[in-house]
N, C-alpha and C positions, 0 to 999 in steps of 0.2 A: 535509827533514822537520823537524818545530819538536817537542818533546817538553812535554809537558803531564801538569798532575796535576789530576784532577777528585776535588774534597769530594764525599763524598756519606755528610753528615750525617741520616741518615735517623733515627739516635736522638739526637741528638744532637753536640756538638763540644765537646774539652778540650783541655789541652795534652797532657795523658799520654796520651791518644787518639791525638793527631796523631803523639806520638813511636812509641807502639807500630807505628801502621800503618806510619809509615816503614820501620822496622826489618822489616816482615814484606816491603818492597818492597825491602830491600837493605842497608840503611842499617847499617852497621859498630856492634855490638856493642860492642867495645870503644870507638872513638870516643865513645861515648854516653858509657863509663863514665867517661871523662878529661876529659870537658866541664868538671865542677866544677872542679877544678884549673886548666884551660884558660882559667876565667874566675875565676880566683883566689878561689877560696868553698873554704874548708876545711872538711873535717869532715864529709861528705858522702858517704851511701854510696850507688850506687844498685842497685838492685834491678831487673832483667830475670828475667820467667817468661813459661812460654806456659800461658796459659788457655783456658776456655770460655767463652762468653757465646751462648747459646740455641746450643749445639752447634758453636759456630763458634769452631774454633781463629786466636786471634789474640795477642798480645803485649799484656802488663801490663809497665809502668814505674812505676815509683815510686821517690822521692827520701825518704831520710833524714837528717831534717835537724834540728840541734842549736836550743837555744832562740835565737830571734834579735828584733832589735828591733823593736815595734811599728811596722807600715809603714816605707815609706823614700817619701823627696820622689824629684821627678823626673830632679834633677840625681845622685844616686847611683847609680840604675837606670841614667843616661847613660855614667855615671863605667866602670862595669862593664865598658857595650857597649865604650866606645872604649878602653876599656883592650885588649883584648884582639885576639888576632891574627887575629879573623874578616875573610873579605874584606869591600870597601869596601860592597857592596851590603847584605851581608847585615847591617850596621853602620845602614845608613840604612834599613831596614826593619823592624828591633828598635825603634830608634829613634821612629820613627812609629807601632810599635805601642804604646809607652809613654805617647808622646806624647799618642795619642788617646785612652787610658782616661783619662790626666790632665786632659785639655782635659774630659771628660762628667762627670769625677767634680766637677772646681771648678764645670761648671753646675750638678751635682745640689745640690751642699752651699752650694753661695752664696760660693766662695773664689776664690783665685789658682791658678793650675796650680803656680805655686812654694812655696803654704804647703800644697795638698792632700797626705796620707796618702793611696798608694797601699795597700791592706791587701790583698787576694787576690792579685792582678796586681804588687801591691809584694814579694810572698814571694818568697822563695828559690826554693821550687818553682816558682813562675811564672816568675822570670828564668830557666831554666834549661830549661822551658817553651816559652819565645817567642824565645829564641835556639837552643838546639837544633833546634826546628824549623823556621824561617826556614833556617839551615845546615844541616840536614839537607835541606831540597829542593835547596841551591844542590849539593851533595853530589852529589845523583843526580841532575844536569844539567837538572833543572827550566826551564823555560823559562818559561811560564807556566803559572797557577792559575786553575782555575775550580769553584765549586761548584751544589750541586742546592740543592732548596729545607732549609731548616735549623730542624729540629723541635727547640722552646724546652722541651718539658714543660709539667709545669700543678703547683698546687699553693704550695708554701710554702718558700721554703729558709729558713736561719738565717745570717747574714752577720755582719761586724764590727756593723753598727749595728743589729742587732736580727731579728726575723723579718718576710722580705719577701715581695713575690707574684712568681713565678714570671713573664715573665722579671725577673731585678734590674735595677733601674733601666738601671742602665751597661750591662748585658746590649743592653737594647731599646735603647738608644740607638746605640750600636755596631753595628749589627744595620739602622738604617734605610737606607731605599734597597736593601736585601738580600731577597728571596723568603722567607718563615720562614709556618712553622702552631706552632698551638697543639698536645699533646699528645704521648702519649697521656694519657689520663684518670689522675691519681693518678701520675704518673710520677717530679715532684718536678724540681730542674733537670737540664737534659738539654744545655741551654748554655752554658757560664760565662762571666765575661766574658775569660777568656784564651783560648778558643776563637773567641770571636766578635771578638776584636782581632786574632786570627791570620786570617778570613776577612776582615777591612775590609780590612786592609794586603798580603796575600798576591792575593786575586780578581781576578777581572776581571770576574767575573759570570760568567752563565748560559755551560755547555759548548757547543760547536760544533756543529752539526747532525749533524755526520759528524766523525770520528776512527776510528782502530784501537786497541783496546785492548790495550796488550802484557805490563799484568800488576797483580792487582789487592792490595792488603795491607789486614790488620784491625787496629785498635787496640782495646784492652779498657778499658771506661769500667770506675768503682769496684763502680758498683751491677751486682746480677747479679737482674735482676727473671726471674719465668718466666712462661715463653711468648715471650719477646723479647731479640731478639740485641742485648745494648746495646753494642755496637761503633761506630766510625766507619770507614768503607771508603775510601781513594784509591784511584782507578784511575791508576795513570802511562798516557798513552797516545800514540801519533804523530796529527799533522795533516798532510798535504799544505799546503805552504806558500798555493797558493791557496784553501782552503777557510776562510780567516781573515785574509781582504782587511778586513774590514769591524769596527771593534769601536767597541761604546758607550762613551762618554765623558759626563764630567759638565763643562760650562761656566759656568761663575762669574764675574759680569759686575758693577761696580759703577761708577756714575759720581760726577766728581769735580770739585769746583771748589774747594775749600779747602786745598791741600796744594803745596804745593814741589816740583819735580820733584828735589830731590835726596831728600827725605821716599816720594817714589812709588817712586824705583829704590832704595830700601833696602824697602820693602817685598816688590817683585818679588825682590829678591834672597833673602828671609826665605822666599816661598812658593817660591820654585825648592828654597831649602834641606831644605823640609820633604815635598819629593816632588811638587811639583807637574811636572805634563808639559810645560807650557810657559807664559807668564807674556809676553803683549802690552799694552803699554800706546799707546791711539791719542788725539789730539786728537778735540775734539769741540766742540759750542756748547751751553749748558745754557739755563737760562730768562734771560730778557732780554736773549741777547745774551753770557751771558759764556763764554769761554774754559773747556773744563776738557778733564778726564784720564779716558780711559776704558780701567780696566782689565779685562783679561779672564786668567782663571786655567781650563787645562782642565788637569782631572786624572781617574783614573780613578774609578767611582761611592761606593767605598765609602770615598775619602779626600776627600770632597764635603763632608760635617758638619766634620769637624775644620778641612781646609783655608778653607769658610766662617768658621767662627770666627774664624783665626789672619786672614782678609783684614779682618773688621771689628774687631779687637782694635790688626794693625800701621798700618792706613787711618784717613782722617776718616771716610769711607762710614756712613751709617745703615738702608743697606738696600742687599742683594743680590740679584741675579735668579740664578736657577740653571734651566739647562737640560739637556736630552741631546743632545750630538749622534753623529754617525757619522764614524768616521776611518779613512779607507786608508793604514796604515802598511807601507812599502814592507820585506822583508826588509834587513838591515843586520848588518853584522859593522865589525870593527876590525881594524887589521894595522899592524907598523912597521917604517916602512924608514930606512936610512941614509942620511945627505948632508951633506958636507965633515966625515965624522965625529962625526957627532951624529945621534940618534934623534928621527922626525916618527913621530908616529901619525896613519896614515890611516881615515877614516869611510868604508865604501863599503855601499851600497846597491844592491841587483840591480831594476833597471829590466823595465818588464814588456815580454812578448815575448823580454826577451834583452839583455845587455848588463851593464855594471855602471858605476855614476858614483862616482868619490873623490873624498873632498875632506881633504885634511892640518887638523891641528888650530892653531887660530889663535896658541894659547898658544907651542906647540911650536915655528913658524914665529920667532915674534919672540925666544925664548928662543936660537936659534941665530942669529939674525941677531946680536944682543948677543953671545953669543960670538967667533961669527965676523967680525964688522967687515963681514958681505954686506949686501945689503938684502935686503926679503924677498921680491921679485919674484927675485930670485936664486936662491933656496932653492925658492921656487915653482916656476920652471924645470926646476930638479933633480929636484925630485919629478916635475914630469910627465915625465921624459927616463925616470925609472927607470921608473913607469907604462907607460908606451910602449912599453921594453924586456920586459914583463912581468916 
């Protein structure tokens, strides 16, 4: 069974939303309150109550937090993540959510993702926001994320650069490729853009036709409108590993005749860095005759805008195709074994019908061979003999 968390932003999605509801599905209290310090931010108190919101008991968060400097650039907010003792994932997820406010906000304002002011998503409370709850799913064994359709509000909010129309720009943009309605009437935002960088980087898209629900939690938005529960609801739920053979993917295709293949495999390496799923680059003939490079980037849909960008920004390319396609991704775990005194981490994969296929990590392989003076068909040996032996 694979364990899942479905959004279901029915009024909306914040950070402090996402953190309450965790909290009402498990998520350690105290942990929450150590995060600040965890991520070296002094001065920091936080605040956990349980409220109402249309009669629905859920949890309210909220961060008190000292005067701090006008935005922060992108390299600070990085500074923070990798500072800090989060695992490796929940590192390169933070990461990418930053990332992509950065990459929509230098489209919106006409800048650099390195001279842009992060202002909402740059606070304190939003770093603490978007890492929190990134680590807060890995917390509670999350596997993957999926949300329902994601209600924007209507109306006017007031932002660093002035009063804007409901969603914020950054909001919608972060948001496309995503299910979202308008309302309700007069609601004001119901989406921020740290909520809806938490659904790009977190989703997978629309939930499974089928799951078991095994337990649902409420977060408490700020507003407390009546007649309307302004919460954000996750359900953690189980999947039977066959009922999610099949998931949509975004395909990102550009061709090339201008570029150096050592200029190509630095870019493939930039989009692998940045969360892409996988990064092919094939030959190909372009017009007249000549030679070129066709790269293809699939990643999931809602790192499709940012990852687009990042391929026309590191490429020659002046235009991309973007597609969906469908992918059977076979169940997969990790495991390490010993040989001649040294640790291989195995990839195995469960084959369907029955069965399972390893394969040792390439890295690991050659890193013992250099110690060991073997070769690596040697090492390979080893491992399958251990394999064999179960």
């Amino acid at each position: 069974m694979t364990t899942i968390a479905i959004l279901d932003p029915f009024s909306g999605i914040a950070g402090d939303m996402t953190l309450g509801a965790l909290l009402d599905l498990g998520l350690d209290p105290d942990w929450l309150r150590a995060l600040p310090g965890v991520l070296g931010l002094q001065d920091i108190g936080v605040k956990i109550e349980r409220v109402k919101r249309g009669e629905i008991a859920s949890w309210k968060v909220d961060f008190h937090i000292p005067p701090q400097p006008h935005g922060r650039h992108l390299k600070h907010l990085k500074a923070i993540v990798d500072a800090s003792p989060a695992p490796a994932l929940v590192k390169t997820r933070a990461n990418a959510a930053f990332e992509a406010v950065a990459t929509i906000e230098a489209s919106i304002h006409g800048t650099t993702i390195e001279k842009v002011h992060l202002h909402e998503v740059g606070a304190v409370d939003a770093i603490l926001d978007i890492v929190g709850s990134i680590w807060g799913m890995h917390l509670l064994g999350v596997d993957a994320v999926y949300n329902n359709t994601v209600a924007m509000g209507d109306g006017f909010v007031d932002a660093a650069h002035g009063r804007l129309a409901v969603p914020a720009p950054a909001t919608l943009r972060l948001l496309e490729g995503i299910d979202v309605r308008p309302g309700p009437p007069e609601s004001g935002e119901l989406t921020t853009p740290t909520g809806a960088a938490l659904i790009r980087v977190l989703s997978e898209g629309a939930p499974p036709h089928e799951y078991r629900p095994l337990k649902s939690g409420y977060g408490a938005g700020t507003k407390d409108p009546k007649g309307r529960a302004n919460v954000l609801r996750i359900v953690l739920a189980e999947v039977a590993e066959g009922t999610v053979d099949y998931e949509t993917l975004a395909l990102l295709t550009a061709d090339l005749d201008d570029i150096t293949g050592e200029y190509a495999a630095a870019a493939a390496d930039t989009l692998r860095d940045a969360g892409a799923l996988d990064v092919t680059m094939l030959q190909t003939l372009m017009k007249k005759g000549r030679p070129g490079l066709r790269l293809e980037v699939l990643c999931v849909p809602a790192d499709q805008q940012r990852l687009e960008a990042l391929l026309l920004r590191e490429s020659t390319s002046i235009g991309v195709r973007r597609t969906s396609v469908l992918r059977r991704a076979l169940p997969r775990s990790s495991r390490a074994v010993e040989v001649f005194g040294h640790t291989v981490a195995l990839k195995e994969v469960e084959l369907p019908g029955g069965g399972v296929r390893a394969k040792a990590e390439f890295e690991d392989v050659r890193r013992v061979a250099s110690a060991t003076g073997r070769t690596p068909s040697e090492i390979l040996d080893a491992v399958a003999r251990l394999k064999a032996d179960g």
